[in-house]
DRENPAZA-83716 format. One record per residue: x, y, z of N, C-alpha, C in turn; residue number from 1. Coordinates in nm, 3 decimals, m for minus. Layout:
N
     n.c1     n.c2     n.c3    ca.c1    ca.c2    ca.c3     c.c1     c.c2     c.c3    i
        X        Y        Z        X        Y        Z        X        Y        Z  NUM
...
//
This chain:
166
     n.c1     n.c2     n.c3    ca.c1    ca.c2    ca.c3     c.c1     c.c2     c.c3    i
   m4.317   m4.828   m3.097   m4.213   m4.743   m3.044   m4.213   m4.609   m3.118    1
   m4.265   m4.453   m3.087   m4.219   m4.384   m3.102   m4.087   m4.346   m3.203    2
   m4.055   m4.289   m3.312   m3.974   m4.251   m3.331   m3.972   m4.111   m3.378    3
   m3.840   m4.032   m3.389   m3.810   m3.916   m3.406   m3.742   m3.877   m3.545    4
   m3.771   m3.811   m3.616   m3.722   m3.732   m3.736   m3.667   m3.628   m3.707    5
   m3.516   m3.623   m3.757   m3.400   m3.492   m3.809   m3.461   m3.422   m3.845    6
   m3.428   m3.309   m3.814   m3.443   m3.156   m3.916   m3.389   m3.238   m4.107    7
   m3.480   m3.187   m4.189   m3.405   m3.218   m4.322   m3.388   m3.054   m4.378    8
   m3.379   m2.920   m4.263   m3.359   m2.796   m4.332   m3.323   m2.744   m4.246    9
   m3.253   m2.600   m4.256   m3.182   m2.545   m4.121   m3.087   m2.602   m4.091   10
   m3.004   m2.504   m3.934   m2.875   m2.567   m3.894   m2.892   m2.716   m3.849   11
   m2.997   m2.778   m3.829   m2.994   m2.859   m3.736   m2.997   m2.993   m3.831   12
   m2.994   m2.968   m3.977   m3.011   m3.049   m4.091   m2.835   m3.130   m4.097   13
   m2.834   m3.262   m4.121   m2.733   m3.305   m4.111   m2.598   m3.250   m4.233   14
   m2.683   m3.222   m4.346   m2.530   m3.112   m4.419   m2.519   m3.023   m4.344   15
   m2.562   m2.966   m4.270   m2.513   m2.821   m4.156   m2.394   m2.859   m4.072   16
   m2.395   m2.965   m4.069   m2.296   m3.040   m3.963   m2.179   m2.967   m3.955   17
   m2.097   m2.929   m4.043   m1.979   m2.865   m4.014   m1.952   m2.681   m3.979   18
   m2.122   m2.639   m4.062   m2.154   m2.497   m4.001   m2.159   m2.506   m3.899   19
   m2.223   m2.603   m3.802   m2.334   m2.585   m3.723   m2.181   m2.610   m3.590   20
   m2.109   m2.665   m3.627   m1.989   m2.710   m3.543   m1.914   m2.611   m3.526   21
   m1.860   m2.520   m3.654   m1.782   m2.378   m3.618   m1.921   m2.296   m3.513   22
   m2.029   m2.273   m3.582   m2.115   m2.188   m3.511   m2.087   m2.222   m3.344   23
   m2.078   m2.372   m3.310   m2.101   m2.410   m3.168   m1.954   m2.314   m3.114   24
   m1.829   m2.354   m3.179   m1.697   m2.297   m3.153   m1.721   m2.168   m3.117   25
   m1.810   m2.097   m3.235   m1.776   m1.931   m3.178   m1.895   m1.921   m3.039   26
   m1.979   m1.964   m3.038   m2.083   m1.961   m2.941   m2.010   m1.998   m2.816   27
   m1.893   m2.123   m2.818   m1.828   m2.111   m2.692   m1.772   m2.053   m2.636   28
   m1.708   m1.942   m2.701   m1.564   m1.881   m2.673   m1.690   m1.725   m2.662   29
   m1.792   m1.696   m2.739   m1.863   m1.586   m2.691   m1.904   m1.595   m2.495   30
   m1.941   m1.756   m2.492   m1.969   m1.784   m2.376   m1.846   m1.743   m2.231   31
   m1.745   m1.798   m2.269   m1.652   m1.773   m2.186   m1.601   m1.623   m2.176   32
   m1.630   m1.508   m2.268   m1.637   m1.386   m2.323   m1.719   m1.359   m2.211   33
   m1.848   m1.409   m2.160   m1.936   m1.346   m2.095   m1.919   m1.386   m1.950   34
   m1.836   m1.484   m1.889   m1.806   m1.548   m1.817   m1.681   m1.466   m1.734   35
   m1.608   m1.457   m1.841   m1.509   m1.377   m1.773   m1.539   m1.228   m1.732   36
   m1.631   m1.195   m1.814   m1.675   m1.057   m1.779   m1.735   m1.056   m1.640   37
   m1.782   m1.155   m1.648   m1.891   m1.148   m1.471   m1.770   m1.154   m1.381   38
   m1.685   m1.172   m1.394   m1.550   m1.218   m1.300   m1.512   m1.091   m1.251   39
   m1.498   m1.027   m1.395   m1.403   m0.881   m1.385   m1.526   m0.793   m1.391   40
   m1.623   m0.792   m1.399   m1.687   m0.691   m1.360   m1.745   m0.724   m1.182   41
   m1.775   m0.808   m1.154   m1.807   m0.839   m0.993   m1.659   m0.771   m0.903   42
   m1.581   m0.806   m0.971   m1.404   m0.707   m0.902   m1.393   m0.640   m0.881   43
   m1.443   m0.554   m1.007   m1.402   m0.442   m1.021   m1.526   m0.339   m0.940   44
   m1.680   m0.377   m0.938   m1.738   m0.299   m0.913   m1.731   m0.321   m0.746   45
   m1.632   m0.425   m0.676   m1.628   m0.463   m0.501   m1.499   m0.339   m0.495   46
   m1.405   m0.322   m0.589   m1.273   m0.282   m0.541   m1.249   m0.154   m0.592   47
   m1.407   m0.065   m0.652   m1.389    0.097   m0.656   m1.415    0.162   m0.505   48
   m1.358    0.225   m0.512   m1.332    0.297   m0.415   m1.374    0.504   m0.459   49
   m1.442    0.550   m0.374   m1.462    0.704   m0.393   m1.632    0.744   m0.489   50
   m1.637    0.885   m0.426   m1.755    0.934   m0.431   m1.799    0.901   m0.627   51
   m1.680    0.972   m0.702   m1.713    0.932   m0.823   m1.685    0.807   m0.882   52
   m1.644    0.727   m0.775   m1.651    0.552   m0.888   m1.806    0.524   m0.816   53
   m1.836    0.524   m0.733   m1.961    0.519   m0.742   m2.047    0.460   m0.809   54
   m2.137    0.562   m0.867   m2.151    0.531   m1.026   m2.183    0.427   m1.107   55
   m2.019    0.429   m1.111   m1.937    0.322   m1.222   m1.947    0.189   m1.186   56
   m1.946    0.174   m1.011   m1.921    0.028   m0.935   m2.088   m0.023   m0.921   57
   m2.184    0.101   m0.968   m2.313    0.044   m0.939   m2.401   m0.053   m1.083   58
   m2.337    0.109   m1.200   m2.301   m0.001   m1.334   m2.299   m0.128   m1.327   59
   m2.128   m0.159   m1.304   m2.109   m0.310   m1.335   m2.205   m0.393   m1.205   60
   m2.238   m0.351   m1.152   m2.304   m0.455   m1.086   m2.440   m0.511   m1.116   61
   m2.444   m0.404   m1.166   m2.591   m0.401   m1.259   m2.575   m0.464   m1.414   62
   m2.493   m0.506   m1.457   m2.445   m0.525   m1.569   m2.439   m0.718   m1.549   63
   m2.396   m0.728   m1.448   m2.314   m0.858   m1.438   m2.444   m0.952   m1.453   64
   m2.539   m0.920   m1.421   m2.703   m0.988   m1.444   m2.717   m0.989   m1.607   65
   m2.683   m0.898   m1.612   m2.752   m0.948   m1.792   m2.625   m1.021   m1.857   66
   m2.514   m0.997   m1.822   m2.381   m1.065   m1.870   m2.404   m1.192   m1.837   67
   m2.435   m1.234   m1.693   m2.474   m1.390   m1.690   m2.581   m1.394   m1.763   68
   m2.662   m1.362   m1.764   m2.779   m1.432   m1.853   m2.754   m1.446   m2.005   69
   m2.609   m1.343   m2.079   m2.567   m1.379   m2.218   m2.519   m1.518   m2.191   70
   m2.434   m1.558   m2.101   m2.400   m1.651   m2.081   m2.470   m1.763   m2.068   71
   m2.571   m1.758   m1.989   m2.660   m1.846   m1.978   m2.746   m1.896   m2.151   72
   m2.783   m1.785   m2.199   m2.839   m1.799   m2.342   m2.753   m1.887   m2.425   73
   m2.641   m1.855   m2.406   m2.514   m1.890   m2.507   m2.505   m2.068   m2.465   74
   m2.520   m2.083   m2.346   m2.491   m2.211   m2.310   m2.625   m2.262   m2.431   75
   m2.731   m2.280   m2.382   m2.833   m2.334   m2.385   m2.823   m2.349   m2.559   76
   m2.802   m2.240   m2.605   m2.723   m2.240   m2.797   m2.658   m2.348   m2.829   77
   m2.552   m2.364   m2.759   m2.468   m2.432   m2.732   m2.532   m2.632   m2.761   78
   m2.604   m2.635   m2.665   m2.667   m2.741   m2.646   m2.777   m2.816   m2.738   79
   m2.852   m2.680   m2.774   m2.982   m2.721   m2.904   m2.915   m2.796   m3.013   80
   m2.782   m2.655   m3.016   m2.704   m2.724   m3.120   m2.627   m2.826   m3.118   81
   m2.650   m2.989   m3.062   m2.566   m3.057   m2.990   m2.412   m3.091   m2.999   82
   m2.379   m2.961   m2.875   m2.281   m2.948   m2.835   m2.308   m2.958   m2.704   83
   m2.216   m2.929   m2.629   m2.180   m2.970   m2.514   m2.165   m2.813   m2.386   84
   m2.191   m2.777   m2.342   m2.167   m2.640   m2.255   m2.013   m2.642   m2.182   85
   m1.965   m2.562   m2.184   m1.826   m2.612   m2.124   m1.794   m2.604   m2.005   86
   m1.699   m2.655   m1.937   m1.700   m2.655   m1.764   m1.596   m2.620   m1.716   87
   m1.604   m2.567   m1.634   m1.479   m2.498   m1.536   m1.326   m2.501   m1.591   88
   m1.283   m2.622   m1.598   m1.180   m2.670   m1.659   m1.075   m2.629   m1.789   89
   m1.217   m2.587   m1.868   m1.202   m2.546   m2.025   m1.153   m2.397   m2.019   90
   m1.164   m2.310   m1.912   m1.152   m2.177   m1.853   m1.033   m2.115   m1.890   91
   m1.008   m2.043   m1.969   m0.875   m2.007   m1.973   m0.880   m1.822   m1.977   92
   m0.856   m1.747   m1.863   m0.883   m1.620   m1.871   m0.733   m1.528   m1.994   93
   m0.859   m1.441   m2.052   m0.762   m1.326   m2.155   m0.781   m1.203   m2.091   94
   m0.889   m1.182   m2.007   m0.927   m0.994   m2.019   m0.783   m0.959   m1.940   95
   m0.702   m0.925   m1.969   m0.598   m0.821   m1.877   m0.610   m0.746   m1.880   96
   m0.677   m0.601   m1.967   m0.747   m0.479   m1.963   m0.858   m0.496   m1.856   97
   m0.927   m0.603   m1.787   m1.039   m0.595   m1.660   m0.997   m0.596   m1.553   98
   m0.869   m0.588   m1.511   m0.837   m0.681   m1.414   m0.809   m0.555   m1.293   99
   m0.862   m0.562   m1.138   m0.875   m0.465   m1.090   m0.766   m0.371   m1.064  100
   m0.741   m0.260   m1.090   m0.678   m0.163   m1.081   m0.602   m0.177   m0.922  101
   m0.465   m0.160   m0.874   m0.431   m0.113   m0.723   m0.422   m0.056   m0.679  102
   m0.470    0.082   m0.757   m0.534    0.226   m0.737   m0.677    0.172   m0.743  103
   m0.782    0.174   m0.590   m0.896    0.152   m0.595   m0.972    0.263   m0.663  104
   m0.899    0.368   m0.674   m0.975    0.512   m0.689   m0.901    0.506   m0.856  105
   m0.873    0.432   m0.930   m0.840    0.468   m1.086   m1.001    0.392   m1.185  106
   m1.015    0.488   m1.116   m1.197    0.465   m1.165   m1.137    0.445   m1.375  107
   m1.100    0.542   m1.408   m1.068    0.555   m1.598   m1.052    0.423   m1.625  108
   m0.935    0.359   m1.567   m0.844    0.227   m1.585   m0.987    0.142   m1.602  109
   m1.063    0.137   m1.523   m1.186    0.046   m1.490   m1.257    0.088   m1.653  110
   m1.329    0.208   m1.678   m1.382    0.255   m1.756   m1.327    0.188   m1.898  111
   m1.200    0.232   m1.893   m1.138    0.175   m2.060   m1.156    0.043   m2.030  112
   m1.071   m0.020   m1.972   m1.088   m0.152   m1.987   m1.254   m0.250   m1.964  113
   m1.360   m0.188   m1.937   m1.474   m0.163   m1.977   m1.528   m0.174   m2.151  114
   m1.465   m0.092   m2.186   m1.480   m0.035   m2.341   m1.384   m0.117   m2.383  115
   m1.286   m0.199   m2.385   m1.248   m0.271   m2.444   m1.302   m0.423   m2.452  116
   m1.363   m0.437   m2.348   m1.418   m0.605   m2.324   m1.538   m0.564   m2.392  117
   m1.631   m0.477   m2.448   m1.757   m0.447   m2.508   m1.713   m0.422   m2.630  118
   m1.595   m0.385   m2.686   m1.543   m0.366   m2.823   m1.545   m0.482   m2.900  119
   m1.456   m0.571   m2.801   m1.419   m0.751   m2.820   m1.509   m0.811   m2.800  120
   m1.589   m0.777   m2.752   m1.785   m0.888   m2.794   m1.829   m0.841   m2.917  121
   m1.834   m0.657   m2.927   m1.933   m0.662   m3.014   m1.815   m0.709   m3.140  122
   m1.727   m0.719   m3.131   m1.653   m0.753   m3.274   m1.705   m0.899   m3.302  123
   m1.676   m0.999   m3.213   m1.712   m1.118   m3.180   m1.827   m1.198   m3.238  124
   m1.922   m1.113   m3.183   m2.051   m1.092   m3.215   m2.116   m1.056   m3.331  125
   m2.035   m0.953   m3.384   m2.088   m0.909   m3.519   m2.049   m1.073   m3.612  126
   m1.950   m1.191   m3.597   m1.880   m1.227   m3.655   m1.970   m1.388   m3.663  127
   m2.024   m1.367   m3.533   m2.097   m1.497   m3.511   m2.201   m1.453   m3.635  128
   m2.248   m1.327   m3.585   m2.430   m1.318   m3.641   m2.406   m1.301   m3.814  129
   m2.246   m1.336   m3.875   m2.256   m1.295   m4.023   m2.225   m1.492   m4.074  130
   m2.175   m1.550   m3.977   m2.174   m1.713   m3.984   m2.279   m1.719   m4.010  131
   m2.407   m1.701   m3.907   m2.491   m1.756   m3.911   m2.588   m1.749   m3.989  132
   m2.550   m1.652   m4.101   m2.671   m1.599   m4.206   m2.709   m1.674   m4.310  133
   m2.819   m1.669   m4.320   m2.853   m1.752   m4.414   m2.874   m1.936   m4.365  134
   m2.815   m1.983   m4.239   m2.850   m2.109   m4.258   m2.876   m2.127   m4.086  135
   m2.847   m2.045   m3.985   m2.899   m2.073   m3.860   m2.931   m1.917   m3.787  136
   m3.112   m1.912   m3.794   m3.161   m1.780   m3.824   m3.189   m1.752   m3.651  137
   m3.239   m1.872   m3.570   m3.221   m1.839   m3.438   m3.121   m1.804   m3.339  138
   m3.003   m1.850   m3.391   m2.870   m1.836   m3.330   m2.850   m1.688   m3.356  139
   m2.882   m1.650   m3.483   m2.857   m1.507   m3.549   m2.893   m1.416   m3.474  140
   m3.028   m1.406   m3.454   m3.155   m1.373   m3.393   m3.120   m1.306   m3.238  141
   m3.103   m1.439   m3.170   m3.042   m1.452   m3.035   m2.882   m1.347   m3.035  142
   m2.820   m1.354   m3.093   m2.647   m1.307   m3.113   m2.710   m1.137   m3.137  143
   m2.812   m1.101   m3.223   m2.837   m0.995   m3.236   m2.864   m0.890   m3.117  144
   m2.982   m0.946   m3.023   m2.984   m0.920   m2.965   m2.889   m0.931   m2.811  145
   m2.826   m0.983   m2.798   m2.658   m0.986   m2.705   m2.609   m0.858   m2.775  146
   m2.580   m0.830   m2.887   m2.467   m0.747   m2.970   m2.580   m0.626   m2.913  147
   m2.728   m0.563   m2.916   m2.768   m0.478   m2.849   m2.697   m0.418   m2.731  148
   m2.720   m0.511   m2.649   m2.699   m0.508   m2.469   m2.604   m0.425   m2.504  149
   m2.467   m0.493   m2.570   m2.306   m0.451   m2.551   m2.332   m0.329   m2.595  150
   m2.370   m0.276   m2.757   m2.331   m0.164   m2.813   m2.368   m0.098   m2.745  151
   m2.501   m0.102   m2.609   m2.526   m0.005   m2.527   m2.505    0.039   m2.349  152
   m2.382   m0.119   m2.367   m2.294   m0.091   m2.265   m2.200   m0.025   m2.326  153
   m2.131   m0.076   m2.372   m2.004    0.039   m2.455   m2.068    0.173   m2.474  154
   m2.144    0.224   m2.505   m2.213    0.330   m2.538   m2.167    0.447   m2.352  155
   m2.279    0.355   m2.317   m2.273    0.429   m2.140   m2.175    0.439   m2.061  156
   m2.047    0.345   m2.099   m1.903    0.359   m2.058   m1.825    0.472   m2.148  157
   m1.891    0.473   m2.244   m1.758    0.566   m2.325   m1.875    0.739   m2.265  158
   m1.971    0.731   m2.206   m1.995    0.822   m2.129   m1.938    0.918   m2.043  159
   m1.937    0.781   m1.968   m1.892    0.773   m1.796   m1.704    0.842   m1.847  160
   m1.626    0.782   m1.944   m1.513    0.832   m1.983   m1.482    0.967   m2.019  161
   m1.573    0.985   m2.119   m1.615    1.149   m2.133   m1.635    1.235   m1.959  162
   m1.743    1.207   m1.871   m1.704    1.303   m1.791   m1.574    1.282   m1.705  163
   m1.490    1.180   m1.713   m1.335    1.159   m1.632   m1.245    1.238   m1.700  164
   m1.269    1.259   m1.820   m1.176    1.293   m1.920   m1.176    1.472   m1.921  165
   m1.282    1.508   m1.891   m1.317    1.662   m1.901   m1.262    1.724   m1.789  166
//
């Protein structure tokens, strides 16, 4: 019969057990972070309205692909690290800064609250990837590159704000 050997180093080493358990915690709640974003960004980019949201509504639509796929990454994290991926149920929405404007044409409203859901990852994010130092280098690795994407979504929104603002 086949048998299988533990990691005896790394997160996956049985003293990691209680790192490796907060790590799964923040990895979930990054997950649902990215989850909800696809929600409120698919909304928001159906319910701009006008020549200059435009743009902005082509952005998030373009955005919501790589946002699922953080999500998707995050799950699969989730799992190596045996944990569990979470399901529908577990769902509990926070963004109220995403949530679509009833001015279809308050393109800004969209914009900030944009820059705030990319603020609250990369904070998030920065927080996972300083857990993970030193004892789970792929999770790190992976979180690093997510924290990219954002700083350069936030980046291109606080753009798009600049020319509303002028």
């Amino acid at each position: 019969m086949p048998t299988t050997r533990n990691a005896s180093a790394g997160i996956l080493a049985d003293r990691h057990a209680d790192k490796r358990q907060e790590i799964v915690q923040l990895l979930t709640r990054a997950y649902w972070m990215e989850m909800e974003t696809v929600m409120s960004y698919l909304a928001n980019a159906a319910n701009l309205d006008g020549i200059r949201a435009e743009e902005v509504a082509e952005a998030l639509a373009a955005d919501v692909t790589e946002e699922l796929g953080h999500a998707r990454a995050f799950a699969q994290r989730i799992k190596e690290l045996y944990g569990t991926p979470p399901g529908s149920l577990q769902f509990v929405a926070e963004q109220t800064f995403l949530q679509p404007p009833d001015d279809a044409t308050d393109v800004v409203t969209v914009i900030r609250g944009v820059i705030e859901a990319e603020a609250g990852a990369i904070e998030h994010y920065t927080r996972i990837i300083e857990v993970c130092d030193g004892v789970d280098w792929a999770t790190q690795d992976m979180v690093i590159d997510v924290l990219r994407d954002e700083e350069g979504h936030m980046r291109q929104f606080e753009r798009y704000l600049r020319e509303f603002e002028d």
